[in-house]
TIPAKOL-46041 format. One record per residue (C-alpha): residue number from 0; residue in three letters; x, y, z. Coordinates in Angstrom, 2 decimals, m for minus. Each point is the difference from the previous one (the first is absolute). Layout:
<rs>
> pos,code,px,py,pz
> NUM,ala,X,Y,Z .
...
</rs>
This chain:
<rs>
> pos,code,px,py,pz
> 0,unk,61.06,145.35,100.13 .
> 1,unk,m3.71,m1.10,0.18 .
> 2,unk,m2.54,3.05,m0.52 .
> 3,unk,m2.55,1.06,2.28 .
> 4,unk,m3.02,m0.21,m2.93 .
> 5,unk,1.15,m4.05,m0.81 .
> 6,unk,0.48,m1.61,3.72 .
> 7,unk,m1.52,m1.13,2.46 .
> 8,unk,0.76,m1.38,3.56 .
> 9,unk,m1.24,m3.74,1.37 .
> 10,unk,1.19,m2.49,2.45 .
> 11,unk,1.24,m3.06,m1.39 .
> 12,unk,1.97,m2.91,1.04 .
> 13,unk,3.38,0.00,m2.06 .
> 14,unk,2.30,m2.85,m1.05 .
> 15,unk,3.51,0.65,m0.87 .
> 16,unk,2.21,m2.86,m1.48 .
> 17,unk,3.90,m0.42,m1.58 .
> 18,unk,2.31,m2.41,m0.62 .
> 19,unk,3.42,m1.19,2.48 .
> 20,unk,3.04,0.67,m1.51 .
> 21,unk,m1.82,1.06,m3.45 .
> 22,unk,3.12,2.03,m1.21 .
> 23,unk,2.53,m3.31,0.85 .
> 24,unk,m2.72,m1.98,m2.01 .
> 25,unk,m0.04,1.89,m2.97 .
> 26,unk,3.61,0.24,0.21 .
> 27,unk,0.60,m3.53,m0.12 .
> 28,unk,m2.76,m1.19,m2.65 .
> 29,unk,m2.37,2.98,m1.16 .
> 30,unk,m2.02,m2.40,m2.47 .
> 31,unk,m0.47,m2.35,2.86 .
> 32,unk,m1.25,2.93,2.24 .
> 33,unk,m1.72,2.18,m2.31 .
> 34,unk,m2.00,m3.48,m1.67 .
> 35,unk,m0.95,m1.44,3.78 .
> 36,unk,m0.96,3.79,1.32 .
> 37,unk,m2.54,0.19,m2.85 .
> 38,unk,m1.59,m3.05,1.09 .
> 39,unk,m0.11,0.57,3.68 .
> 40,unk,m1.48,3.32,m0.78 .
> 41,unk,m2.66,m1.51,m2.35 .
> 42,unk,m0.55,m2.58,3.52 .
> 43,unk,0.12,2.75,2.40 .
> 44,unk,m2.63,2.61,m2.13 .
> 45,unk,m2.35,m3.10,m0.53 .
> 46,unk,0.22,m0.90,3.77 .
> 47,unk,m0.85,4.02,0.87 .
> 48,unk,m2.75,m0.03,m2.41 .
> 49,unk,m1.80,m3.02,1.67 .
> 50,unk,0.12,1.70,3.15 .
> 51,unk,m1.53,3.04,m1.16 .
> 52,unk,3.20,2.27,m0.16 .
> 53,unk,1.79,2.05,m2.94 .
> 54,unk,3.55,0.02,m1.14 .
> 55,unk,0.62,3.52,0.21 .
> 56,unk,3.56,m0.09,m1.71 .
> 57,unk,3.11,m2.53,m0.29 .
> 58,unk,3.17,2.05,m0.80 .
> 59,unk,3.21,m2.02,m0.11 .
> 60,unk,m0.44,m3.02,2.52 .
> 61,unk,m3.20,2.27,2.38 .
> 62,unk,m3.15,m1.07,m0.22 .
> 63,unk,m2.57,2.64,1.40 .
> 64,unk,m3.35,m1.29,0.95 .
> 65,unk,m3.25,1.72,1.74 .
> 66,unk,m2.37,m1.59,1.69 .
> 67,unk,m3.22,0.76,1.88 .
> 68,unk,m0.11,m2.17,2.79 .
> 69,unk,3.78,m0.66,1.77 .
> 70,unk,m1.48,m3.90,0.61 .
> 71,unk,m0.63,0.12,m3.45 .
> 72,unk,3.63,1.16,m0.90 .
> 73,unk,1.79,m2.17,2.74 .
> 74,unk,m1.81,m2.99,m1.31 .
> 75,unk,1.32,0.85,m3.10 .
> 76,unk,3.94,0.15,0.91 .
> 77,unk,m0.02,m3.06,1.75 .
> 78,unk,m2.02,m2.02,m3.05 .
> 79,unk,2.95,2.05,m2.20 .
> 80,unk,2.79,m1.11,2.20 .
> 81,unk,m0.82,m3.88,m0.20 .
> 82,unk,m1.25,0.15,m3.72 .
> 83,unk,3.82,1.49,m0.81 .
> 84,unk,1.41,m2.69,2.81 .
> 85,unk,m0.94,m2.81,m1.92 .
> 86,unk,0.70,1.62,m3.35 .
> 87,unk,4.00,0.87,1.70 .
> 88,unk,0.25,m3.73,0.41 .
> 89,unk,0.82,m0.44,m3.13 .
> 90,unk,2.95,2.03,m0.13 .
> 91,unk,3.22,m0.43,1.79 .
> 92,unk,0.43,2.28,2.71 .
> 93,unk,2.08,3.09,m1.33 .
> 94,unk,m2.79,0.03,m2.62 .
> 95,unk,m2.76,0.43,1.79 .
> 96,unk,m2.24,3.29,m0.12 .
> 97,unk,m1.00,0.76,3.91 .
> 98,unk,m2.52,2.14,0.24 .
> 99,unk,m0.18,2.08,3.52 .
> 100,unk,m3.62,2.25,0.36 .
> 101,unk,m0.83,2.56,2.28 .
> 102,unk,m3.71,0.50,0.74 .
> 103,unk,m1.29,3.81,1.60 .
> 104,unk,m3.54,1.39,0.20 .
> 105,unk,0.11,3.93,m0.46 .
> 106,unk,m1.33,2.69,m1.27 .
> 107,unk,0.69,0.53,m3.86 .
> 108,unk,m0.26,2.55,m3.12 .
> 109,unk,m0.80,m1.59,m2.93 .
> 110,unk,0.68,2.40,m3.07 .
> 111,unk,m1.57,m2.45,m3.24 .
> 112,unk,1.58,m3.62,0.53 .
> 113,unk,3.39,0.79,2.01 .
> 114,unk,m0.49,1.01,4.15 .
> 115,unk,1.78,1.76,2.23 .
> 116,unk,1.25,0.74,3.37 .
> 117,unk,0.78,m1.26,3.64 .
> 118,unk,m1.60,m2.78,m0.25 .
> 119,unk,1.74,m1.11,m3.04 .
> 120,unk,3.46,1.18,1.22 .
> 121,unk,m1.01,m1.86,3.39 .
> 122,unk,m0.70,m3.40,m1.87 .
> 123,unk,3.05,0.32,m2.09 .
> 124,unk,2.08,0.43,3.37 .
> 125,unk,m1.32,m3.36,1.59 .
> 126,unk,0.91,m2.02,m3.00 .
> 127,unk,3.07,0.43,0.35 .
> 128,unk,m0.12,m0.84,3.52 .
> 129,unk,m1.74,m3.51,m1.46 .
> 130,unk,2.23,m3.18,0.09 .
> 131,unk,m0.06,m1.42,m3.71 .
> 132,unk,m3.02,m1.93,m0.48 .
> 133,unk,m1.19,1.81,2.71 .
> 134,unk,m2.90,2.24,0.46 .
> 135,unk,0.16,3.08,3.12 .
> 136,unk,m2.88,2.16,0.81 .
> 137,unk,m0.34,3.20,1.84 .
> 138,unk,m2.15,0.55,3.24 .
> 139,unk,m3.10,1.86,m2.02 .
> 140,unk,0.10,m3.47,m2.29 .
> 141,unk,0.63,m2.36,3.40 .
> 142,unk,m2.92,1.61,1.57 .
> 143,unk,m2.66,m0.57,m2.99 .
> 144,unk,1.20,m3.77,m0.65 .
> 145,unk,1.04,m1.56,3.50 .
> 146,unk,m3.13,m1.77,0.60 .
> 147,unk,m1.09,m0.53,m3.68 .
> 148,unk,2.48,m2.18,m1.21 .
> 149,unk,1.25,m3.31,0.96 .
> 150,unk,3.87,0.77,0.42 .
> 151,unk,2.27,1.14,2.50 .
> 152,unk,1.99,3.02,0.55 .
> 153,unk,3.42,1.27,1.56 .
> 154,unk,0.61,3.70,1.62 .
> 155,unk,2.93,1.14,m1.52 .
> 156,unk,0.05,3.36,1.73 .
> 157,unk,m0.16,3.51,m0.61 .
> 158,unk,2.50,1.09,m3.24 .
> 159,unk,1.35,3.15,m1.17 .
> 160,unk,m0.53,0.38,m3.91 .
> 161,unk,1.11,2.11,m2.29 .
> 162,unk,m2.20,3.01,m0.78 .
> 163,unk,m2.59,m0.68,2.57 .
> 164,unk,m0.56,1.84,3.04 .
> 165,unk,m1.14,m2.14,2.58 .
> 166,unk,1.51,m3.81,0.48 .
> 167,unk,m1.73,m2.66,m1.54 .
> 168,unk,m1.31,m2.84,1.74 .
> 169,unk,0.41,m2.76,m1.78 .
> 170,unk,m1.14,m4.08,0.51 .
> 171,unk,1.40,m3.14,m2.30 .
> 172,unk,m2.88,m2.40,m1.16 .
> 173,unk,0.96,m3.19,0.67 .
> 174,unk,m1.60,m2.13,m2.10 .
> 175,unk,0.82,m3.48,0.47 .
> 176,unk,m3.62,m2.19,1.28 .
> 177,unk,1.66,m0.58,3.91 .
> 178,unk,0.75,3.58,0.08 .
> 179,unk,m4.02,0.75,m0.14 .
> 180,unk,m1.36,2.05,2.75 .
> 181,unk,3.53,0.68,1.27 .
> 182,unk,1.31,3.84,1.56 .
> 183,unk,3.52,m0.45,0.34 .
> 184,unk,2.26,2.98,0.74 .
> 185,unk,m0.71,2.87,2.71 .
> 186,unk,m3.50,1.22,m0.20 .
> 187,unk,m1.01,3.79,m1.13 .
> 188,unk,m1.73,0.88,2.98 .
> 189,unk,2.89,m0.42,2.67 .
> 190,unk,2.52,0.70,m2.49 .
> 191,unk,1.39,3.12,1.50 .
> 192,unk,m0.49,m0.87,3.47 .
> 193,unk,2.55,m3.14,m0.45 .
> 194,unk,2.34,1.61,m1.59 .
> 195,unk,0.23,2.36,2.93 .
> 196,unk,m0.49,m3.44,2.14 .
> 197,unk,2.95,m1.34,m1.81 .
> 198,unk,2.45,3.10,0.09 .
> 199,unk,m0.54,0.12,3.99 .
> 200,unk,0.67,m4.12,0.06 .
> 201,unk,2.89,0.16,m2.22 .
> 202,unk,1.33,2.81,2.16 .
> 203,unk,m0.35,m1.22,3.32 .
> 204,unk,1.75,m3.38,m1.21 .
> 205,unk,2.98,1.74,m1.38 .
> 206,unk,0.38,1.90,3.44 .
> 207,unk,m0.83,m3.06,1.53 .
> 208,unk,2.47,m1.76,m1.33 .
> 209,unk,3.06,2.73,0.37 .
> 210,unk,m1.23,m0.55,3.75 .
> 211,unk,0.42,m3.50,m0.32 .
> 212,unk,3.06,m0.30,m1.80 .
> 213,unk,1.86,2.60,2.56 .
> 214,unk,m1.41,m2.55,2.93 .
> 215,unk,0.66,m3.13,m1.43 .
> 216,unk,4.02,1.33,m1.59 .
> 217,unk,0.70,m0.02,4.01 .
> 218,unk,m0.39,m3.77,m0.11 .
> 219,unk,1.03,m2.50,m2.61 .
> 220,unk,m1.70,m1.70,m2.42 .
> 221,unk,m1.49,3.12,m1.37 .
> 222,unk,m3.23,m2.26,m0.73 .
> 223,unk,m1.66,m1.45,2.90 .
> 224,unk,m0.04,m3.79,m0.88 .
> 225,unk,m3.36,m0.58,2.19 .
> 226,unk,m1.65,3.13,m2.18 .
> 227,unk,0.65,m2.19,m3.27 .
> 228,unk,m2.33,m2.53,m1.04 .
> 229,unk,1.61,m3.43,m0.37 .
> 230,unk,1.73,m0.15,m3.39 .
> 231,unk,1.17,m3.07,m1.83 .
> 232,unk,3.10,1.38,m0.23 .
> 233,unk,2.86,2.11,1.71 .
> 234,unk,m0.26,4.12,m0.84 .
> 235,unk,2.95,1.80,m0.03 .
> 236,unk,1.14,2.41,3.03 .
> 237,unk,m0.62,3.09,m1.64 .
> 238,unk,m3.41,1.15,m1.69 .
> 239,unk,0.15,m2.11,m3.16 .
> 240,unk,m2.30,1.13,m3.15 .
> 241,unk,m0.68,m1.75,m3.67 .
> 242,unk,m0.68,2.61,m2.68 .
> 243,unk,m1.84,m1.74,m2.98 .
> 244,unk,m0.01,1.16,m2.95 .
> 245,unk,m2.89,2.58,m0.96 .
> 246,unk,m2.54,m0.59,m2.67 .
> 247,unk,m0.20,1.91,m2.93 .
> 248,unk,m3.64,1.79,m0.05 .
> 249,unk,0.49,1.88,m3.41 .
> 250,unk,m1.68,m2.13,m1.88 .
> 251,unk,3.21,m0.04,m2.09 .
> 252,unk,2.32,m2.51,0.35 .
> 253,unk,2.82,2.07,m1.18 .
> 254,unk,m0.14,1.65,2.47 .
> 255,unk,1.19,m3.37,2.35 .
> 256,unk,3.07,1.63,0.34 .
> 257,unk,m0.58,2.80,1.80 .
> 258,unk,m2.23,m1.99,2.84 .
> 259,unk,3.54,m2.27,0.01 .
> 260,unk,2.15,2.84,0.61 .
> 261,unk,m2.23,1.59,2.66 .
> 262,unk,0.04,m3.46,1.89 .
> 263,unk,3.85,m0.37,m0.29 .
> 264,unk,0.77,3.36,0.91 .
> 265,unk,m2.15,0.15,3.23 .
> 266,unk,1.77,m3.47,0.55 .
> 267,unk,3.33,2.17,m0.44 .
> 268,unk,m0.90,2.54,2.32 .
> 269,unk,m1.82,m2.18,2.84 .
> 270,unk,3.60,m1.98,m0.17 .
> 271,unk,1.67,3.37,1.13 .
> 272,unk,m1.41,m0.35,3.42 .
> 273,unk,1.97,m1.59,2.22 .
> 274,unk,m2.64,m1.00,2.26 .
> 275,unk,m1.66,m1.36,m2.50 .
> 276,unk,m0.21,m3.70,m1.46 .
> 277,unk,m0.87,m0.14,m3.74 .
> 278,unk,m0.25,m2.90,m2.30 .
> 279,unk,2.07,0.53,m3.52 .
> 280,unk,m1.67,0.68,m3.39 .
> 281,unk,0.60,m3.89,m1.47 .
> 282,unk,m2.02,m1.38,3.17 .
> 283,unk,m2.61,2.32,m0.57 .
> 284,unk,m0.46,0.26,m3.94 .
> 285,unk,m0.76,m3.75,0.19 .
> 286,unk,m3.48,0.66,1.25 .
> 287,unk,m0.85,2.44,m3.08 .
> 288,unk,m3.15,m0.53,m1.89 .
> 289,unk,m1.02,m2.99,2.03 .
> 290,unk,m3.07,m0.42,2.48 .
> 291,unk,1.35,0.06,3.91 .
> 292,unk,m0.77,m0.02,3.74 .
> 293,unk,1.74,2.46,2.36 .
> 294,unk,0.58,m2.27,2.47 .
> 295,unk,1.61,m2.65,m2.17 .
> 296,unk,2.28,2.29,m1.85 .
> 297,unk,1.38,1.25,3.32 .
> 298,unk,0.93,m3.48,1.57 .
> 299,unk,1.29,m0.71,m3.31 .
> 300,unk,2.53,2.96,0.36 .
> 301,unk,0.36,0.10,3.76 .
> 302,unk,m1.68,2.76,0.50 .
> 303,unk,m2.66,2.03,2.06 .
> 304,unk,m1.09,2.73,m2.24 .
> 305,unk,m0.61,0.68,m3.44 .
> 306,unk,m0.97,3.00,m2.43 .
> 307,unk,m1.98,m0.79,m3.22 .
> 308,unk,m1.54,2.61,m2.13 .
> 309,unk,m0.77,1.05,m3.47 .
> 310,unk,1.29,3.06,m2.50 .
> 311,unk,m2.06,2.07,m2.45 .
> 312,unk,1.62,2.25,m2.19 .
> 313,unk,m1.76,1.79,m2.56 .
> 314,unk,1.87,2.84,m2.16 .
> 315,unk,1.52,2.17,2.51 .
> 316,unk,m0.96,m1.21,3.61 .
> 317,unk,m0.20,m3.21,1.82 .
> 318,unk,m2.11,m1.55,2.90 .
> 319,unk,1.30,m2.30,2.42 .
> 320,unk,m1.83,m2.24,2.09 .
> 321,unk,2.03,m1.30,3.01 .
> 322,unk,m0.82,m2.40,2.90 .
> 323,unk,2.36,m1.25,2.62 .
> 324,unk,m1.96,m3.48,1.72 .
> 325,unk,1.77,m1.78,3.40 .
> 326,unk,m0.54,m3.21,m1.14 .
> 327,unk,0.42,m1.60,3.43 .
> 328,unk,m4.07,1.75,0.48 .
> 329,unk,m0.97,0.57,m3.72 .
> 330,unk,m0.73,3.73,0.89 .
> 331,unk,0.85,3.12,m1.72 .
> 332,unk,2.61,2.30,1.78 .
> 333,unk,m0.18,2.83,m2.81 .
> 334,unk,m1.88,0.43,m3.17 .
> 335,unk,0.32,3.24,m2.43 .
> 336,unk,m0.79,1.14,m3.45 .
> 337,unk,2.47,2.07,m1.96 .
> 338,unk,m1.02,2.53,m2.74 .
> 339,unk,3.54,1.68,m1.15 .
> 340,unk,0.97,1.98,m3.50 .
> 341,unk,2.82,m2.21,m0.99 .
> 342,unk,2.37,2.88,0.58 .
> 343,unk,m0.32,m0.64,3.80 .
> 344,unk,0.51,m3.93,m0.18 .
> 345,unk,3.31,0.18,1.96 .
> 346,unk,m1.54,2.01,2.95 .
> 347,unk,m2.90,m2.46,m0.46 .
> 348,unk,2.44,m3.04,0.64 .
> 349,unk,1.68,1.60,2.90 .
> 350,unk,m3.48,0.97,1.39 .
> 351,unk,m1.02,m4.15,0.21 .
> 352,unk,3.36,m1.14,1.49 .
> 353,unk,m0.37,2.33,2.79 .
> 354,unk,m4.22,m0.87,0.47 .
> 355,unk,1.16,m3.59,0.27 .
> 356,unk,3.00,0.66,2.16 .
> 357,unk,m2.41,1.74,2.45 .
> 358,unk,m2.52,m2.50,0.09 .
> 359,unk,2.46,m2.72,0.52 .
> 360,unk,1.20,2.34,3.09 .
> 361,unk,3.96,m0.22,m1.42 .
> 362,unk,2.04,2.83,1.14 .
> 363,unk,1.61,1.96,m2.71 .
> 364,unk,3.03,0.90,1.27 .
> 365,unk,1.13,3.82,m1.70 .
> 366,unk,2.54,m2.14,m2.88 .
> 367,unk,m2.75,m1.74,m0.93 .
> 368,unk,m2.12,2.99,m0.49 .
> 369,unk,2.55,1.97,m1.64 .
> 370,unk,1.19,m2.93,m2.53 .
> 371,unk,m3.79,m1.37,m0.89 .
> 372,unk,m1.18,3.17,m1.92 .
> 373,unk,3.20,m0.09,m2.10 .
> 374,unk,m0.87,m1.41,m3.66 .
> 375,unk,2.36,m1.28,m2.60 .
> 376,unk,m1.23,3.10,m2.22 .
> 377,unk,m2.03,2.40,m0.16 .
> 378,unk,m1.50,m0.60,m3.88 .
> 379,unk,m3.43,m1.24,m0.11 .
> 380,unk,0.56,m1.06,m3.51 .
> 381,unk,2.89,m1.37,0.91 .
> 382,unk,m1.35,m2.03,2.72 .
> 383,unk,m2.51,m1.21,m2.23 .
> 384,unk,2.84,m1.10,m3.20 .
> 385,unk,2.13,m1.76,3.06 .
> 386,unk,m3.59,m1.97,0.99 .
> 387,unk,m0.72,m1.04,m3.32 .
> 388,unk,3.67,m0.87,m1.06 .
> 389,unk,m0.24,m1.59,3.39 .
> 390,unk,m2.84,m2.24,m1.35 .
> 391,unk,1.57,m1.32,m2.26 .
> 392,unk,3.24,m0.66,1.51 .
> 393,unk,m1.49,m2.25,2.39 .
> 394,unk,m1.06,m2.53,m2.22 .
> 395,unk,3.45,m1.09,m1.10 .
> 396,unk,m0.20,m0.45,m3.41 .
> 397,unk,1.87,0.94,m2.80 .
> 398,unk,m2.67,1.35,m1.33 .
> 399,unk,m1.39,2.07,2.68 .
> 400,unk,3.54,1.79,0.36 .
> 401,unk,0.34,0.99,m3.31 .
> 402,unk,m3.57,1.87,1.19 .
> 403,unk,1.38,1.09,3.37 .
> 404,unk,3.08,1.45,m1.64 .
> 405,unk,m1.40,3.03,m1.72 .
> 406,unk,m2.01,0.74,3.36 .
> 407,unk,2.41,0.24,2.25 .
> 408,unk,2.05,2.07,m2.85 .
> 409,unk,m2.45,2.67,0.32 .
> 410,unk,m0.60,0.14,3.67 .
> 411,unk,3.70,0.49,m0.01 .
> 412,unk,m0.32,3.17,m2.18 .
> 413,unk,m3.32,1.37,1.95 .
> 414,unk,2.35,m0.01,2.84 .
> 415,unk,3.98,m0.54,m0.22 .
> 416,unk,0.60,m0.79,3.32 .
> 417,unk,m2.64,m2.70,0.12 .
> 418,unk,2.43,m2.93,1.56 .
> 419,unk,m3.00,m2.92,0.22 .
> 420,unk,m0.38,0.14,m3.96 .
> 421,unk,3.84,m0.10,m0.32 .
> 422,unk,0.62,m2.77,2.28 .
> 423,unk,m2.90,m1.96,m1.48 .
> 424,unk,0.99,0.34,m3.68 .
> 425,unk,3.85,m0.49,0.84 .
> 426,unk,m1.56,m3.43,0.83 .
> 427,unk,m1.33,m0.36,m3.65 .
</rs>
């Protein structure tokens, strides 16, 4: 602990730094990683040094930097982030160091060369809210650079961090030239108003709809034809939906299948409802990883609505970004964020299919409500063995079942009565 006689408080603008993945990167080549870290440390100290900053310590893959000017220190991360850009190039993709940086202002102690505190802990927090090779700031930082420097910025909202009181408020730098100048995202000062705005809207149009849906049942089709913009194609009688697949926002590509299995098991449980149209998992996976417009993807599957969204999981929790877009107008019917502990993912699933079911305005009839909470077990790690093994499995090689195998093995002992992993590896 610091001592009273040997510290001293200050304001100071602080820079924290680590690597993606560093643990799967060592793991796979720890000469590689260890050589290339060196240098991008030697790169990133000489960058801080030029803009009148000081390395305050570099344990394992962190970098900790102070600053004292936050225009000085966001300069800094984005000069950092395309210096190490360019240097990445060289490598093939899985061995690449990406570097993510949070950036706070906040009150310090220093006690000699190390510093302490909130607004360390604070900085820390935001980086790993950072996308790799990206650089996130907090509102204090936001505040002192928003007219100073030629970029752009994105409200990412208000986030609950670990060991901090108060939610942080926390914008992404965007850093590409177009981007200058730019304010995407909801701003700060009407933040809490439209989320109050957007709980009332949301509400009324689920009531709305019940209302609707209990009119219209009266009097076939269920969906007015003359309400419907003019498609290029026929839509099914029944509310028909296209769930692509989620991206995977860990920054971890390991971690792609977890996103997968989230995607097919909403698919799964949407399919349950018998009021419900929903387009298979081959249709849908065929759109993964690749650029697309709403309105193309649904004519392409016949179609009116579709969910997209994107998966975070980090340790033991997840967040899950959902929207659910009528394509025939290009607007949003519902929108939510997610923050679970991973021991609540089930209820978490069951929670979405229902949100969507009630903005779509389907009628769960009492079956359906009883058989949609049911899950195949009641293991987490289970669960997460079948996903991986699952993984796997679908790529149909040789190969890749001799990988699956052992998975599915050991979901099968987490939980005996586990009947998807059996039925899959009988299949083997």
């Amino acid at each position: 602990m610091p001592s009273k006689q040997n510290t001293t408080r200050k304001l100071k603008a602080i820079l924290s730094a680590d690597v993606k993945g560093y643990s799967l990167l060592m793991a796979d080549d720890e000469v590689h990683t260890i050589q290339t870290l060196k240098a991008y440390r030697s790169l990133m100290s000489d960058l801080i040094q030029q803009h009148s900053g000081r390395v305050v310590d570099n344990p394992g893959d962190n970098l900790l930097a102070e600053f004292s000017s936050a225009v000085d220190a966001v300069d800094c991360a984005v000069q950092i982030q395309k210096k190490l850009k360019k240097e990445n190039v060289k490598f093939v993709k899985d061995r690449r160091l990406e570097f993510r940086i949070g950036i706070n202002i906040g009150d310090v102690v220093q006690d000699g060369d190390r510093i302490y505190g909130s607004g360390v802990n604070v900085a820390a927090r935001i980086e790993g809210l950072a996308e790799p090779g990206g650089v996130c700031v907090s509102r204090n930082a936001y505040d002192h650079i928003k007219d100073k420097l030629k970029f752009g910025y994105e409200y990412l909202g208000d986030h609950e961090v670990k060991n901090i009181k108060d939610p942080v408020r926390v914008y992404k730098v965007l850093i590409d030239p177009e981007d200058a100048g730019k304010l995407l995202g909801e701003k700060p000062g009407t933040a809490k108003k439209k989320r109050l705005l957007v709980v009332a809207v949301v509400a009324a149009i689920v009531v709305t709809s019940i209302i609707w849906y209990f009119i219209q049942s009266a009097n076939k089709p269920e969906i007015e034809p003359a309400s419907i913009e003019k498609m290029a194609y026929d839509l099914p009688e029944k509310p028909s939906i296209a769930v692509l697949p989620f991206v995977n926002m860990s920054g971890d590509p390991e971690q792609e299948y977890f996103s997968d299995g989230m995607t097919e098991d909403l698919i799964t449980d949407l399919s349950k409802i018998s009021d419900l149209f929903v387009i298979g998992r081959n249709s849908t996976f065929t759109y993964k990883g690749k650029p697309i417009k709403i309105r193309q993807v649904a004519e392409e599957l016949g179609v009116r609505y579709v969910l997209e969204g994107s998966v975070r999981k980090v340790e033991n929790t997840v967040r899950i970004n959902a929207q659910l877009i009528d394509a025939t107008t290009g607007g949003h019917l519902w929108s939510e964020r997610f923050d679970e502990e991973m021991v609540n993912i089930f209820s978490l699933q069951d929670r979405i299919t229902q949100k969507i079911a009630e903005a779509l305005a389907v009628k769960l009839i009492i079956g359906e409500k009883e058989t949609s909470p049911k899950r195949k077990t009641d293991s987490l790690e289970a669960y997460i063995n079948f996903l991986k093994g699952w993984q796997h499995y679908r790529r149909f090689a040789p190969e890749e079942f001799l990988k699956a195998i052992p998975l599915f093995e050991k979901a099968i002992a987490l939980d005996p009565n586990y009947w998807r992993a059996y039925s899959v590896l009988a299949k083997i």
